[in-house]
N, C-alpha and C positions, 0 to 999 in steps of 0.2 A: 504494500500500500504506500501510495505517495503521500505526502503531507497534507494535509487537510481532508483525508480520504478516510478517517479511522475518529467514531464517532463513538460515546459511550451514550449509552440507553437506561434510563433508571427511570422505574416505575415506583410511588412512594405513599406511602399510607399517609392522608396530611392529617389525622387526630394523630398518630404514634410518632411520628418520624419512620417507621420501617419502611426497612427496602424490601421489598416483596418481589421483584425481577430487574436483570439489569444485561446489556446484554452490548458487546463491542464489533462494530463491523462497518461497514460503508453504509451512507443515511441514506436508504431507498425504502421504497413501501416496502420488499422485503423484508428487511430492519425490522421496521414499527410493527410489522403484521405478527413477528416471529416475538418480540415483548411483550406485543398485547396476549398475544395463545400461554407465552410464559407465566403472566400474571392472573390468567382466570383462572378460577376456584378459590383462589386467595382473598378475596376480596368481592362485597359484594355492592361495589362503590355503582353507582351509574352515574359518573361524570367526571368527565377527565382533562383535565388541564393543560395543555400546552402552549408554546411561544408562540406558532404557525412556522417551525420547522418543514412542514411541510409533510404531506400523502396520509397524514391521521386521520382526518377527514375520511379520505375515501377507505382506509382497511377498517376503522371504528367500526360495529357493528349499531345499527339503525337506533337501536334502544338504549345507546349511551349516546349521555349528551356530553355534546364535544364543545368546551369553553376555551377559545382562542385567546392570549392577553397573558401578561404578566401577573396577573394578580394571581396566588395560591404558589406562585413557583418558586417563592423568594427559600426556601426552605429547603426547597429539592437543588437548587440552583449553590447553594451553601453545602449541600451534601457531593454536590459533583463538581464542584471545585477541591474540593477535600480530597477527594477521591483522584479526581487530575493531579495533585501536589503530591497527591503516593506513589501513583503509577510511575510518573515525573523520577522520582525519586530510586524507583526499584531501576528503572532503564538505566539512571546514570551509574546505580551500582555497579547493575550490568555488564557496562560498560568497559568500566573503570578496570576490569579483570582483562579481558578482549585482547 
């Protein structure tokens, strides 16, 4: 993968903070479809949050509602920054050995 081609996917309980699926690959409806299948039975939210990263919309199924906008994501968006400063962190280990 080239740079900017490698996307982390976290799906998030907003009453707990849990991460309930999370999943790293290139942002296509594939991506979103293969998180959303990850996260059902876990949850029995019907309504899901996103920035308009885009194709949620169209995998979402009919009966969840699909809320566009920043609002609810400041939480998830703080948990996957966290999570980019670790990855971040294991690569340069990684690295550092090479």
């Amino acid at each position: 993968m080239t740079e900017g081609d490698c996307w982390i996917g976290i799906t998030q309980a907003s009453s707990s903070g849990l991460i309930l699926a999370a999943r790293v690959g290139k942002h296509t409806e594939d991506f979103i479809e293969k998180l959303i299948v990850s996260t059902e039975g876990k949850t029995d939210c019907k309504q899901w949050h996103t920035d308009d990263g885009g194709g949620a919309e169209r995998v979402l199924p009919l009966e969840v509602q699909h809320i566009i906008g920043l609002y609810q994501t400041q939480q998830l968006e703080r948990t996957n920054g966290i999570i980019r400063q670790q990855t971040a962190r294991w690569h340069r280990q990684q690295n550092k050995f090479a």
